[in-house]
C-alpha positions as CSV (number, residue, x, y, z in Angstrom):
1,X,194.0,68.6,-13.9
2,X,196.6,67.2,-16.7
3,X,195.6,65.8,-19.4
4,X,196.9,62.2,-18.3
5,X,194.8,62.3,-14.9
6,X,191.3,63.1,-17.0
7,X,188.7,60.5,-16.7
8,X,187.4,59.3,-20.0
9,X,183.9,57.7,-19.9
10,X,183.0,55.2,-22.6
11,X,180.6,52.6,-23.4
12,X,180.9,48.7,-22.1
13,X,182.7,46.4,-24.0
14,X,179.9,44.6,-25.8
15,X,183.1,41.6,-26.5
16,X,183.3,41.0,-22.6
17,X,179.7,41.7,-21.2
18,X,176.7,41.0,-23.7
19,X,174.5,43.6,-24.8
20,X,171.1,42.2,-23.0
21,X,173.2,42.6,-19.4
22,X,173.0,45.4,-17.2
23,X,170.8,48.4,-16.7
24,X,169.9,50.0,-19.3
25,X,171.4,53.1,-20.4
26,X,172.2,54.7,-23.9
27,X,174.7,53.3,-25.9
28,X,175.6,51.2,-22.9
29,X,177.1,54.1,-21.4
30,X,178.0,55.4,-17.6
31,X,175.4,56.1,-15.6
32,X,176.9,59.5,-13.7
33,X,175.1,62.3,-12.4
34,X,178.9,64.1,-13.1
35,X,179.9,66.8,-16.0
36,X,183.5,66.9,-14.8
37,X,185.7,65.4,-17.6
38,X,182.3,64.7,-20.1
39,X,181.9,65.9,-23.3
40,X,178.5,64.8,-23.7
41,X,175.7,64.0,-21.2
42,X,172.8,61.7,-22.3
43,X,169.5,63.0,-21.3
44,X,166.2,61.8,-21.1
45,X,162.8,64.2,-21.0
46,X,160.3,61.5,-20.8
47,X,157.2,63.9,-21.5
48,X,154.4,64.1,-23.8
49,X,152.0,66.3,-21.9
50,X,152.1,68.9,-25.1
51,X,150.8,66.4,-27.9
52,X,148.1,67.2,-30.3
53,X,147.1,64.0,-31.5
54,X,148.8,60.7,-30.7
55,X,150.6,60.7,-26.9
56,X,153.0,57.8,-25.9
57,X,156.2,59.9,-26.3
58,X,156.7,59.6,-22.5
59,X,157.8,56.3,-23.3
60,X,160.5,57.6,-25.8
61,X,163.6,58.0,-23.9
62,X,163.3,54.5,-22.1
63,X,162.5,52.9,-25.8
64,X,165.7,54.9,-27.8
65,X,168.2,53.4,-24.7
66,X,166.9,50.1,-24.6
67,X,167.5,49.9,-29.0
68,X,170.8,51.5,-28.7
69,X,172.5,48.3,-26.9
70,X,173.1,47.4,-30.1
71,X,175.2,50.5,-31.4
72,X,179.0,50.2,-31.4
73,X,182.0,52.8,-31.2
74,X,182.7,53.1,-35.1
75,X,180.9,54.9,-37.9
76,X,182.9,53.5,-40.7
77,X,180.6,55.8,-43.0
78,X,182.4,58.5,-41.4
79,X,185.7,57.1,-40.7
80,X,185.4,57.8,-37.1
81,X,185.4,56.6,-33.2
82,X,183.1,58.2,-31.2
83,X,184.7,57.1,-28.1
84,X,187.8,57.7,-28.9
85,X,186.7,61.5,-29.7
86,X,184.1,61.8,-26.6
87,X,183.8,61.3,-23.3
88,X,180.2,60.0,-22.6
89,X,177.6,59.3,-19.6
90,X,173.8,59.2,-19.2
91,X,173.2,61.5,-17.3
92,X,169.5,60.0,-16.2
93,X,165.9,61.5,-17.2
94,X,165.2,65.1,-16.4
95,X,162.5,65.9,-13.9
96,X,159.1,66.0,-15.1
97,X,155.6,66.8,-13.6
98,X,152.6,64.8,-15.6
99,X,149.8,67.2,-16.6
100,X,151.7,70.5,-15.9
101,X,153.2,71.5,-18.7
102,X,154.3,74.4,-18.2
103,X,156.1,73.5,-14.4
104,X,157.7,70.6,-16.5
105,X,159.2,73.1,-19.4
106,X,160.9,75.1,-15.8
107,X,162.2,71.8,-14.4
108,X,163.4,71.0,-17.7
109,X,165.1,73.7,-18.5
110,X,166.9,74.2,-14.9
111,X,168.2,70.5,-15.1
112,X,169.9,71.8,-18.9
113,X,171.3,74.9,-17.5
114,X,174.3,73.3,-15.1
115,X,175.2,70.9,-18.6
116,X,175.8,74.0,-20.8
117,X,176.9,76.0,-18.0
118,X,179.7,73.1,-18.2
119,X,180.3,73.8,-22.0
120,X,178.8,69.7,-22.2
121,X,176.6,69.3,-25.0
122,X,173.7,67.4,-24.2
123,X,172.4,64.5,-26.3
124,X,168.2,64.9,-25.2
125,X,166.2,61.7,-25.7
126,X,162.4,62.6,-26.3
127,X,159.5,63.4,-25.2
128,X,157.6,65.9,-27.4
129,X,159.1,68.3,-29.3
130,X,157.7,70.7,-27.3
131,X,160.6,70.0,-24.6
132,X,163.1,72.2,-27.3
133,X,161.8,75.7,-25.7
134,X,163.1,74.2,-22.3
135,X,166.2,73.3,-24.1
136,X,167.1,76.5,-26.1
137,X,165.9,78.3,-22.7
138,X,169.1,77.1,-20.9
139,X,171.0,77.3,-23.7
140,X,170.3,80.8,-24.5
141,X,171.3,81.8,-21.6
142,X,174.8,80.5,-21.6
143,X,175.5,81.1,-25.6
144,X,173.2,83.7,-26.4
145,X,170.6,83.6,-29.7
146,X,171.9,80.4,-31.6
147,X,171.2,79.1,-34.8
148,X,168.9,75.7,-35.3
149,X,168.9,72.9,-37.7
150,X,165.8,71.7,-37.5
151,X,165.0,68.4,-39.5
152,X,161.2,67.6,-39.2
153,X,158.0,66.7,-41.4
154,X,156.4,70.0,-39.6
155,X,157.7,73.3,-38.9
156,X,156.5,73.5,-35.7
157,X,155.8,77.0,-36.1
158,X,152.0,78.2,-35.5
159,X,151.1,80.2,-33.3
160,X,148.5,78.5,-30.9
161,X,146.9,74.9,-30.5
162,X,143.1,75.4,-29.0
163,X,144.1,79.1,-27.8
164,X,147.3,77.8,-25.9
165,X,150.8,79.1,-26.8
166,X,153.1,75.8,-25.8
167,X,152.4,72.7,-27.6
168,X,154.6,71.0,-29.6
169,X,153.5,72.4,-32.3
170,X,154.7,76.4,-31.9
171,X,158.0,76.1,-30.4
172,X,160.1,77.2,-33.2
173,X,157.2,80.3,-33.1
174,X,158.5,81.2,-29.8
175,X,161.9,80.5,-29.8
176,X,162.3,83.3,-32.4
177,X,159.5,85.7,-30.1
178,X,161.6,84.6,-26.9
179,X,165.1,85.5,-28.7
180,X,166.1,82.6,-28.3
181,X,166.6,81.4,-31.8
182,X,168.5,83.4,-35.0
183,X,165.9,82.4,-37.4
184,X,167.9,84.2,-40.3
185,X,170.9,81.7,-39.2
186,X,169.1,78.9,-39.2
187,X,167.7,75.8,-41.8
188,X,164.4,73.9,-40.7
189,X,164.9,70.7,-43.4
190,X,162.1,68.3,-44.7
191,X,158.1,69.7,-44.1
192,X,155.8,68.1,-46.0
193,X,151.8,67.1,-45.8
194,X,148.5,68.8,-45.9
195,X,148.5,72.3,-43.9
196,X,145.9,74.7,-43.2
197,X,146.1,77.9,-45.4
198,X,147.3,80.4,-42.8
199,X,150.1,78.1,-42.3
200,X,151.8,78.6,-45.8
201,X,154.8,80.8,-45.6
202,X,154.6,81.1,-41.8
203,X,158.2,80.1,-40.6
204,X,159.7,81.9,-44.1
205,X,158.0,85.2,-42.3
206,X,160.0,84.4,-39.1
207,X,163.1,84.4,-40.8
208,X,164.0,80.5,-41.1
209,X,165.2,79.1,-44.5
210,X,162.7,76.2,-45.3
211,X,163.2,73.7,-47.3
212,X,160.6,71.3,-47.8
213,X,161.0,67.4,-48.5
214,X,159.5,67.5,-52.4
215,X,162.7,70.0,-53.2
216,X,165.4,68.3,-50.9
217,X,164.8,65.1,-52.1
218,X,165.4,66.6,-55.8
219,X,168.6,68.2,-54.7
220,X,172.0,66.9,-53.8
221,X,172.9,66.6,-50.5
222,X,176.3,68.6,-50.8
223,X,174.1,71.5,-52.1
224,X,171.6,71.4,-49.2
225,X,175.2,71.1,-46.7
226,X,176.7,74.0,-48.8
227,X,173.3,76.1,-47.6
228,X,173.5,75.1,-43.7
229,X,176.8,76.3,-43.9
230,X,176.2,79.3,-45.7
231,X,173.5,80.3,-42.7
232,X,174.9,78.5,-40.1
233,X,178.3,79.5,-40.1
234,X,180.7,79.1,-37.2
235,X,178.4,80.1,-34.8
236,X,176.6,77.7,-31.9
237,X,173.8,75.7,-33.2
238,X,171.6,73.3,-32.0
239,X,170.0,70.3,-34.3
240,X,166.9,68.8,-33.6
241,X,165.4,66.0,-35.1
242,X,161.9,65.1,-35.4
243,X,161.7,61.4,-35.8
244,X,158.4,61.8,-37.9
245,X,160.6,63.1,-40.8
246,X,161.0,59.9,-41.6
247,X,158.5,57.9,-43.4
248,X,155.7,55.9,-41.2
249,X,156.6,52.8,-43.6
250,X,159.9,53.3,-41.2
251,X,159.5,55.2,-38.4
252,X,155.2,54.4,-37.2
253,X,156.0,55.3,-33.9
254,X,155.5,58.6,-33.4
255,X,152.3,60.7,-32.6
256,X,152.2,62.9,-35.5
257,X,152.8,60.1,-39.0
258,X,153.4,62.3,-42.5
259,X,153.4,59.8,-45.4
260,X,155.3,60.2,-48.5
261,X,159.0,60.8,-46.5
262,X,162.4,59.9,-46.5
263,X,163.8,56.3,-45.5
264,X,165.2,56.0,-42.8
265,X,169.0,55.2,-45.0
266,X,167.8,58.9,-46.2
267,X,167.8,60.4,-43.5
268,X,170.9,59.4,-41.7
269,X,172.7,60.2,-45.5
270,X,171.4,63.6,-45.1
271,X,173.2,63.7,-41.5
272,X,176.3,62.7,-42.7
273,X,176.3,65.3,-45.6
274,X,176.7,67.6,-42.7
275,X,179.5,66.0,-41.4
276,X,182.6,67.6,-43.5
277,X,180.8,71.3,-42.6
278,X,182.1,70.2,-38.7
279,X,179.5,72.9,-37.4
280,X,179.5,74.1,-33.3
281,X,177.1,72.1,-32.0
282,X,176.4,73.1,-28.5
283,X,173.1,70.9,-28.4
284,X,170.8,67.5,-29.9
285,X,167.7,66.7,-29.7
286,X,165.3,63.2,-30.9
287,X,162.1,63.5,-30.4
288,X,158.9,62.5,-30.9
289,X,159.1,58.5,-30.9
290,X,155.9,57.0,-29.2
291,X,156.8,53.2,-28.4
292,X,152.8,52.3,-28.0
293,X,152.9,53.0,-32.0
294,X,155.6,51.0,-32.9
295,X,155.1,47.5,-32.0
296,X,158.3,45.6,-34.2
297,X,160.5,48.5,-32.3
298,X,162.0,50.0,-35.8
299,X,161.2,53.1,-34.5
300,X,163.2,53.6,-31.3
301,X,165.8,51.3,-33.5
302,X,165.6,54.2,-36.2
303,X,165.9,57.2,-33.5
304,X,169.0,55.0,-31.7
305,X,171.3,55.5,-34.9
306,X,169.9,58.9,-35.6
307,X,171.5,59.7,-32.0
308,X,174.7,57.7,-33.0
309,X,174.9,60.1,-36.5
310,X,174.6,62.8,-34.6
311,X,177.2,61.9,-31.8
312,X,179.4,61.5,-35.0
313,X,178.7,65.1,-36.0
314,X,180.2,66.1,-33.0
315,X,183.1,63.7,-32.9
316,X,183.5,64.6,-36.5
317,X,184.0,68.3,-35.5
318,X,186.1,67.9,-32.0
319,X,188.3,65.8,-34.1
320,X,188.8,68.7,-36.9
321,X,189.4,71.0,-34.4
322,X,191.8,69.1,-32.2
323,X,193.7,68.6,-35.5
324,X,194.0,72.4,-36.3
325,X,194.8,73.3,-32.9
326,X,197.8,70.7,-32.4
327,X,198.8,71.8,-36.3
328,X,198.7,75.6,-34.9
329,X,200.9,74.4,-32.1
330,X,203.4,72.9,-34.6
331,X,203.8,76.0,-37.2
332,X,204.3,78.1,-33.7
333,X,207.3,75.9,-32.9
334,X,208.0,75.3,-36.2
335,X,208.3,79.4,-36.8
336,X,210.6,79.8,-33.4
């Protein structure tokens, strides 16, 4: 297919059709069940069977589209259109089975495969965190180990909840047992709260580089960029973002609150520091926002622009690379 003929899927024009109109879908996007001509494919895991304290996160995908009406194409932060870069649907909630965790993480993951398969990088609305195994599952087994970014207030990295291996707690625990993760290539960003003592040091003796919320928030952000690149590299990586790494005063939604965080303005500055690295993302994740806990809606309004900073990531980095290849084009003709 030429380039001409390619379909280009973008969101409605807010300036001809007003945001409360229509069903609801991210960003006010397509809704296709298509990967031909996408670049990224919004996707919903409405589960929270694999919570350890507060549940509601089933509610998270629905909550995140119905705030993110209000996005629009431009970051001007970042000087860039998203839909201009990337061609976008939602691509509908993935199949989930109440209750049966484990069948859910299988559907999950089989419903991911086809999108990577189809070199489309999925946006995933959450759900619990534990939906990431599911998603690094599929992944895996198109790129390979990757390397994570991992931006929480926990590190998700124990071993067991009540004797059972998948919660949402121990997924970044498995992920590096299942070979699914290069934990020496990869950052987990912002833990912080009370622990138990056998936790201390736990994901350092995986392999990940941690670094805690009461030393980022004492570094500059070019330094803590100048580190993801240093592990990251060029190589595929997936980011996930815990919405609990933001401060409850901001985000109270969510089924696992740390006090003493980052504001929400934090957090999406910290995203942006990562823009100029123009990683590989092959994957996103937002998880963890439980509408019952956050009645005003900041919440789901919080995670909705998370999702829009990280879809600028990405248009950030097909933009950079579009430029070098067409300037590699010109030296080769220039050089003839």
């Amino acid at each position: 297919m030429s380039e001409n003929s390619k379909k280009h899927y973008i969101p409605m024009n807010s300036m001809k059709s007003p945001r409360f109109t229509g069903v609801r879908s991210f960003m006010r996007l397509p809704i296709l069940n298509t990967l031909e001509d996408v670049d990224v494919a919004v996707v919903g895991i409405p589960t929270d069977s694999a919570v350890s304290f507060r549940s509601g996160a089933r509610f998270g995908p629905e909550a995140i589209r119905s705030a993110s009406i209000l996005l629009r194409d431009y970051n001007p932060a970042l000087g860039v259109s998203i839909p201009e870069e990337l061609s976008m649907v939602d691509y509908g909630d993935a199949p989930v089975v109440p209750g049966y965790h484990e069948e859910t993480l299988k559907r999950v993951q089989e419903y991911l495969e086809p999108i990577y398969a189809a070199n489309v990088v999925p946006l995933i609305l959450g759900g619990d965190h534990s939906l990431s195994i599911a998603e690094l599952r599929a992944l895996a087994k198109i790129k390979g180990p990757v390397s994570l970014i991992h931006i929480d207030a926990h590190g998700d990295v124990l071993d067991n909840y009540y004797g059972v291996k998948h919660f949402h707690g121990t997924v970044f625990r498995r992920a590096v047992e299942e070979g699914l993760v290069n934990a020496s290539e990869s950052v987990q960003i912002g833990m912080r709260g009370s622990v138990h003592p056998d936790d201390v040091g736990a994901a350092e003796s995986l392999g990940y580089t941690v670094v805690p919320w009461d030393q980022l928030h004492q570094i500059p952000l070019e330094q803590l960029a100048e580190l993801v690149k240093e592990k990251v590299k060029d190589r595929p990586v997936m980011l996930s973002f815990d919405i609990d790494f933001i401060d409850p005063a901001y985000a109270p939604g969510t089924g696992t609150p740390e006090v003493g965080g980052p504001s929400s303005y934090e957090a999406i500055r910290l995203l942006r520091a990562l823009a100029p690295l123009n990683l590989n993302y092959c994957s996103f994740d937002c998880v963890e926002v439980s509408p019952p806990y956050d009645p005003a809606g900041v919440t789901s309004m919080a995670a909705s622009v998370i999702c829009f900073e990280l879809l600028s990531l990405l248009a950030m980095s097909r933009r950079s690379k579009k430029s070098k290849s067409q300037n590699g084009h010109l030296s080769g003709l220039v050089g003839q």
